[in-house]
N, C-alpha and C positions, 0 to 999 in steps of 0.2 A: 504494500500500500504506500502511494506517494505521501510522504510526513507533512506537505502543504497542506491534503486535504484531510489531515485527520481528526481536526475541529468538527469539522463537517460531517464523516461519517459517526461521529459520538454524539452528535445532535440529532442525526436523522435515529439514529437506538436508542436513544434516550425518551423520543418522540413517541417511535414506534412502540417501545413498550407502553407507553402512558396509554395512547392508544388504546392498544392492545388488551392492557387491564381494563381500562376502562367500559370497552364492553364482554367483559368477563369471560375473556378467551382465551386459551393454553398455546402456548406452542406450537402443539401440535397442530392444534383446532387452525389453528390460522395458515400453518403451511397445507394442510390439506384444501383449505377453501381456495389458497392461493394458487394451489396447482402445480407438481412438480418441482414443488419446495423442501429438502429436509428441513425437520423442526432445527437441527444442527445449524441450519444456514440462518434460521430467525434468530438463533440465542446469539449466532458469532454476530448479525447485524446489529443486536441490539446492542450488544456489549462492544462496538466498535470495531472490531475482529475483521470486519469480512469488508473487500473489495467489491460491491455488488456493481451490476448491470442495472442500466436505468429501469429496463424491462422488466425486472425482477422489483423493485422499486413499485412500478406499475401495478402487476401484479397484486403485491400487497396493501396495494392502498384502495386497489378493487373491492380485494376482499374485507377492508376493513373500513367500506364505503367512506373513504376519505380524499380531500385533495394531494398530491402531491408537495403544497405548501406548507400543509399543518404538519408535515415531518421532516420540512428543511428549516423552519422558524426557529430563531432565537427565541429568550424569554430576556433578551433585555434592552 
């Protein structure tokens, strides 16, 4: 992972899980809805870890009927 954009990826997993708990979803539950997701791949996103594809991005924000903005936002 490029270390420029590593603000970025801990923001979108940070996001993502808020998200994610918030409408009281597992891991799992949300790479299955997402399609061809391991749960492996949501936990390394949230937790920063993972180099993702925008598509993949997409995907999850499909499934967690969100914009792609509410998981690139700051909170400051």
């Amino acid at each position: 992972m490029d270390e420029k954009f590593v603000s970025i990826y801990k923001t979108a997993g940070k996001n993502l899980r808020d998200q994610r708990k918030e409408k009281n979803m597992s891991q799992q539950q949300l790479a299955d809805l997402a399609g061809k997701i391991d749960r492996s791949k949501i936990s390394d996103i949230e937790n920063g870890k993972e180099d993702f594809l925008f598509s993949t991005l997409l995907k999850i924000c499909i499934a967690l009927d969100i914009n792609v903005d509410d998981l690139l936002k700051t909170n400051s």
